[in-house]
N, C-alpha and C positions, 0 to 999 in steps of 0.2 A: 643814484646820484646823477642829476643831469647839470650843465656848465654850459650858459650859453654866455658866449662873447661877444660885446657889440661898443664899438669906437662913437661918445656921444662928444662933439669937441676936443677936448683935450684932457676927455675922462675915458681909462676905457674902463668899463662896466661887465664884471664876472657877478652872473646871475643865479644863485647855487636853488634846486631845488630835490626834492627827497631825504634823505638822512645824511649829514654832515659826520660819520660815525668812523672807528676806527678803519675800517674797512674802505670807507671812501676816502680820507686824507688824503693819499696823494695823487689823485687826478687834481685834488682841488689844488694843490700845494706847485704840481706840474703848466695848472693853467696860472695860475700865480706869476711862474718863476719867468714866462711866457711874455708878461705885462710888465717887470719887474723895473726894463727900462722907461717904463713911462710915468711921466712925472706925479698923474694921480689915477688913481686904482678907487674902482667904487666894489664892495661887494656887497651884493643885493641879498637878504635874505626874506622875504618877501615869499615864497614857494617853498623855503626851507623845512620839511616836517617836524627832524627832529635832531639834536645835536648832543653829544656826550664832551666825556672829558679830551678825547685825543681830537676831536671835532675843535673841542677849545684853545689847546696849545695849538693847529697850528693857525688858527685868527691872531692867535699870541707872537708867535712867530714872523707871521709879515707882518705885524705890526713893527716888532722889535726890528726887521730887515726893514723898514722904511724909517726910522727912527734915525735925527741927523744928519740924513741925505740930501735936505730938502725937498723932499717926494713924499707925498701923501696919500693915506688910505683912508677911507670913507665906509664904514657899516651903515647899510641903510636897508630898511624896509623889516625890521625886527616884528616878530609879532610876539614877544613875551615870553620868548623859548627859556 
């Protein structure tokens, strides 16, 4: 799992690529918590290979942690995983 972070405006943009799997949750969950003050969070899945169920709760997760805050997250770049 690679995680690159890049500030586009007043998005920052977590770029996830390789397997999204139990195993990797928490770098991704760590870069997450990282961006957690900014107002919008894109996560790019776009290079992502491949993603299970603990992959899933925790995209569930910052969802649910941005839900009511007025702060938004953004899945973008899906390829049908």
């Amino acid at each position: 799992m690679k995680i690159e972070r890049n500030l586009q405006t007043d998005t920052t943009v977590l770029t996830l690529s390789g397997d999204l799997i139990f195993e990797t949750v928490g770098p991704v969950r760590s870069a997450y918590l990282e961006a957690a003050d900014d107002s919008k969070v894109e996560i790019n899945f776009s290079d992502l290979q491949n993603i299970d169920l603990a992959g899933l709760q925790v995209l569930y997760s910052i969802q649910k942690d941005r839900d009511g805050t007025g702060k938004t997250v953004v899945f973008s770049g899906d390829k049908g995983l």
